[in-house]
PDB file with SEQRES, HELIX, SHEET and CRYST1 records, atoms N, CA, C and O in Angstrom:
SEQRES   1 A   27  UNK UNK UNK UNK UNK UNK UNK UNK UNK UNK UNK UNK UNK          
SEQRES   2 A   27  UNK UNK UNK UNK UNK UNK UNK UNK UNK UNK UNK UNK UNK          
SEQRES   3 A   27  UNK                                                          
HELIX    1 AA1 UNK A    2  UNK A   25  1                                  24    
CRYST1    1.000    1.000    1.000  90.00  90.00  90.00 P 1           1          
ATOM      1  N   UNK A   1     -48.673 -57.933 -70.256  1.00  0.00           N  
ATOM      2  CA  UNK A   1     -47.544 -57.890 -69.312  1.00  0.00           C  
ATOM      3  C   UNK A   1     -48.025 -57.463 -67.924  1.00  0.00           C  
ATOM      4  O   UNK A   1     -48.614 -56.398 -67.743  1.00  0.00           O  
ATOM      5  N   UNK A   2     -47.829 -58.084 -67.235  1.00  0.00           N  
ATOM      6  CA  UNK A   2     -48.069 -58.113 -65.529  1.00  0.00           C  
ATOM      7  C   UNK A   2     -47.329 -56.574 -65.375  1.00  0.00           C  
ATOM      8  O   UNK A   2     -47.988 -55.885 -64.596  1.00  0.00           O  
ATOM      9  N   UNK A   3     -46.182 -55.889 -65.894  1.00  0.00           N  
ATOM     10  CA  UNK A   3     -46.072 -54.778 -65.124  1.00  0.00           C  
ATOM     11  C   UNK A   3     -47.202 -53.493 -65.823  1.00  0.00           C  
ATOM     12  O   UNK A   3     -47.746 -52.601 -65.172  1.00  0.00           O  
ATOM     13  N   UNK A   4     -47.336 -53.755 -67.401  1.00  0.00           N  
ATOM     14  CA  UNK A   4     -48.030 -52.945 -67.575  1.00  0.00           C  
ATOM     15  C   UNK A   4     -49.552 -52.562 -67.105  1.00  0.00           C  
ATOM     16  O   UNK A   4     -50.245 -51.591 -67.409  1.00  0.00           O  
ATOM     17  N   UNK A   5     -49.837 -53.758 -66.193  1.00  0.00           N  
ATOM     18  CA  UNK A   5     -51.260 -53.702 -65.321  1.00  0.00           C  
ATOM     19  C   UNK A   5     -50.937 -53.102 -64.000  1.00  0.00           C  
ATOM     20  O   UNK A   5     -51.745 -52.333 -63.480  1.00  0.00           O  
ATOM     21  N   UNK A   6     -49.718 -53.423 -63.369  1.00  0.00           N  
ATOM     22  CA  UNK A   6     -49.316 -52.720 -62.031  1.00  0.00           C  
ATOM     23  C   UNK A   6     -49.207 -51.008 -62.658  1.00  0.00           C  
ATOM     24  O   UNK A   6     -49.549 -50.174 -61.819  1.00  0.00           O  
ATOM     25  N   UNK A   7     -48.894 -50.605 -63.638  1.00  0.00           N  
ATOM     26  CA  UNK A   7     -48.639 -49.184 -64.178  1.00  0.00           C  
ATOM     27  C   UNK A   7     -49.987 -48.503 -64.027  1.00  0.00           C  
ATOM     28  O   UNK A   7     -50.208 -47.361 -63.623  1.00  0.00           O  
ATOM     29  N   UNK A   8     -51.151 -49.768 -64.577  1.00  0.00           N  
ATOM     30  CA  UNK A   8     -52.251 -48.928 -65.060  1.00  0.00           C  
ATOM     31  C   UNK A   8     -52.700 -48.761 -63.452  1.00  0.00           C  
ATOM     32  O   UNK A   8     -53.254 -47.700 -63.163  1.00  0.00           O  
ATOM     33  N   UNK A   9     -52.595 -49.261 -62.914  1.00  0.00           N  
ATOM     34  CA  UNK A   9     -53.159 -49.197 -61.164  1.00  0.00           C  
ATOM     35  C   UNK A   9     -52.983 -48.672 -60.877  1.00  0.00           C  
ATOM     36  O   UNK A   9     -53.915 -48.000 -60.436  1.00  0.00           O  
ATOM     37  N   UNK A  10     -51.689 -48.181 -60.678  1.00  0.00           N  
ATOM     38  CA  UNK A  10     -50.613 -47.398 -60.468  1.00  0.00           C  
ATOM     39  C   UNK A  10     -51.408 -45.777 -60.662  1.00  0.00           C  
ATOM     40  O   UNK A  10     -51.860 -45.068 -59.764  1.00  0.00           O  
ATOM     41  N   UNK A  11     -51.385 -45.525 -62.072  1.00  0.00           N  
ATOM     42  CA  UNK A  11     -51.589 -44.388 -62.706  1.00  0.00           C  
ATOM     43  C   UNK A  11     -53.371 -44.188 -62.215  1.00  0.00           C  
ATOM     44  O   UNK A  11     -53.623 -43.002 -62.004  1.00  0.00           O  
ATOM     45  N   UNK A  12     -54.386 -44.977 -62.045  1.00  0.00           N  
ATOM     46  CA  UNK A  12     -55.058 -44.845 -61.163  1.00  0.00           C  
ATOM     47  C   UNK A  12     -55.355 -44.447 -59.936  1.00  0.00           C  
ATOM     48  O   UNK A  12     -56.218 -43.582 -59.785  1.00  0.00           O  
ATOM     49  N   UNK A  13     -54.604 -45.084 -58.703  1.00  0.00           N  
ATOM     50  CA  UNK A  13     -54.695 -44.766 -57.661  1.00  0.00           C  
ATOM     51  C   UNK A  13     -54.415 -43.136 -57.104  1.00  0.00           C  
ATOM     52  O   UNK A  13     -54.902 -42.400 -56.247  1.00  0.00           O  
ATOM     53  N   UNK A  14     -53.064 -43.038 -58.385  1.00  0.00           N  
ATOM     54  CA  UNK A  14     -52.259 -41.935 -58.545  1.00  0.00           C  
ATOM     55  C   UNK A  14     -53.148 -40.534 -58.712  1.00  0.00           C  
ATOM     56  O   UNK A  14     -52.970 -39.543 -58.004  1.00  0.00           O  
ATOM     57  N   UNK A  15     -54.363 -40.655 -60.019  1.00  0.00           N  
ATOM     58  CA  UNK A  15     -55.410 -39.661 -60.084  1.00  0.00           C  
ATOM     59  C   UNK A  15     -56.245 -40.169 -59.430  1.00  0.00           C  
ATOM     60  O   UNK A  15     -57.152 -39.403 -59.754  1.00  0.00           O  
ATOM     61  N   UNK A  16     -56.641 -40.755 -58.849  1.00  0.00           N  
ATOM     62  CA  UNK A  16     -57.519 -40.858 -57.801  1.00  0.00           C  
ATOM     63  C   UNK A  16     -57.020 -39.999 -56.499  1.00  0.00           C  
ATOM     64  O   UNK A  16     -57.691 -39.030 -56.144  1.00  0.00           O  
ATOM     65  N   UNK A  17     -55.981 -40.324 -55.881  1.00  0.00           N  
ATOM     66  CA  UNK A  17     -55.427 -39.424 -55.008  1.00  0.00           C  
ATOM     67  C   UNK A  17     -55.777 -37.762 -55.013  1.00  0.00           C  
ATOM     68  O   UNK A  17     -56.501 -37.099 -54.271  1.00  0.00           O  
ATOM     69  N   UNK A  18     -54.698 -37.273 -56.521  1.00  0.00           N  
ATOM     70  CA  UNK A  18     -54.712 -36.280 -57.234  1.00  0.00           C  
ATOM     71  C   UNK A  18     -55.915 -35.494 -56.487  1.00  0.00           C  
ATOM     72  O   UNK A  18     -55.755 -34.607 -55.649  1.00  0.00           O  
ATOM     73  N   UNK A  19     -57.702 -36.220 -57.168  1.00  0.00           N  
ATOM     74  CA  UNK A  19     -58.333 -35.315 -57.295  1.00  0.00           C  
ATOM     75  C   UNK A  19     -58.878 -35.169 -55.990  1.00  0.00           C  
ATOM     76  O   UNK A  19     -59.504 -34.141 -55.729  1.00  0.00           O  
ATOM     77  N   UNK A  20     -58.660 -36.448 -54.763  1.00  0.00           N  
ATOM     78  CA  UNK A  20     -59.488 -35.925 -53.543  1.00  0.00           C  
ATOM     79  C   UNK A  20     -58.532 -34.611 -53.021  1.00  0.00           C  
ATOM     80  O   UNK A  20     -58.950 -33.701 -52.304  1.00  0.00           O  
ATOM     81  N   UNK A  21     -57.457 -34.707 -53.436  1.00  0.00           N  
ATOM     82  CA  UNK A  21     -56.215 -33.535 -52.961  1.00  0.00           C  
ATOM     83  C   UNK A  21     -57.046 -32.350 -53.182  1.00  0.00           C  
ATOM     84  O   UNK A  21     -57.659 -31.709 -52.328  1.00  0.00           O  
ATOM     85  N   UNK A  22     -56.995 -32.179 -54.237  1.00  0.00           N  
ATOM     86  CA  UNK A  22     -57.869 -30.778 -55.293  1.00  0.00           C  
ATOM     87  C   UNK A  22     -59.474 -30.528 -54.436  1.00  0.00           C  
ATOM     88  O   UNK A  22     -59.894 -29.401 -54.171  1.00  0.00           O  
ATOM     89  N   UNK A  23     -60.144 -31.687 -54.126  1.00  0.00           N  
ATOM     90  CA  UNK A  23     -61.462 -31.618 -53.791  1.00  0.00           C  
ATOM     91  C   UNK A  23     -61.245 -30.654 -51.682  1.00  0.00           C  
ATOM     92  O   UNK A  23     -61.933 -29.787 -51.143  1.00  0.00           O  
ATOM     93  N   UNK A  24     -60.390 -31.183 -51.339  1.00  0.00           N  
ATOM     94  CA  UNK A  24     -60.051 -30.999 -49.864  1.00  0.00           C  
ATOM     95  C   UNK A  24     -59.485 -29.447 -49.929  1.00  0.00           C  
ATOM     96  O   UNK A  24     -59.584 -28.695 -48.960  1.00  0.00           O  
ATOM     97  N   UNK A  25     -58.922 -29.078 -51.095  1.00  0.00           N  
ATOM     98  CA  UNK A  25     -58.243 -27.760 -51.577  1.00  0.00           C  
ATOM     99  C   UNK A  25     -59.451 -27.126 -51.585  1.00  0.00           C  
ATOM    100  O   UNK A  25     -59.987 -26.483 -50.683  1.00  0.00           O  
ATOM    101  N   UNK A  26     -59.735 -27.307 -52.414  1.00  0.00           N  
ATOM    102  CA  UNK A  26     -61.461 -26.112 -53.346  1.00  0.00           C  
ATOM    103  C   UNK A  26     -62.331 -26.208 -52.090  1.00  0.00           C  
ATOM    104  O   UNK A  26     -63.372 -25.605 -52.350  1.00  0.00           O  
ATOM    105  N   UNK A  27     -62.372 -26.730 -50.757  1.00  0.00           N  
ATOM    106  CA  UNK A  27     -63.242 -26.863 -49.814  1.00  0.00           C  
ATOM    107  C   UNK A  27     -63.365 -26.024 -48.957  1.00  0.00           C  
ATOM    108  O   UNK A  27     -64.202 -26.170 -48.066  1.00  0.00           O  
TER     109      UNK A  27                                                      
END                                                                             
């Protein structure tokens, strides 16, 4: 299903974000 690939991207980009957040924090 085409949305469940936009989800997984989704949920990617999402922890991807996440951890530069955390990395810019701990800095």
């Amino acid at each position: 299903m085409k949305y469940d690939v936009f989800t997984v991207l989704w949920d990617e980009r999402w922890l991807g974000t996440m951890a530069q957040l955390q990395e810019e924090i701990s800095r």
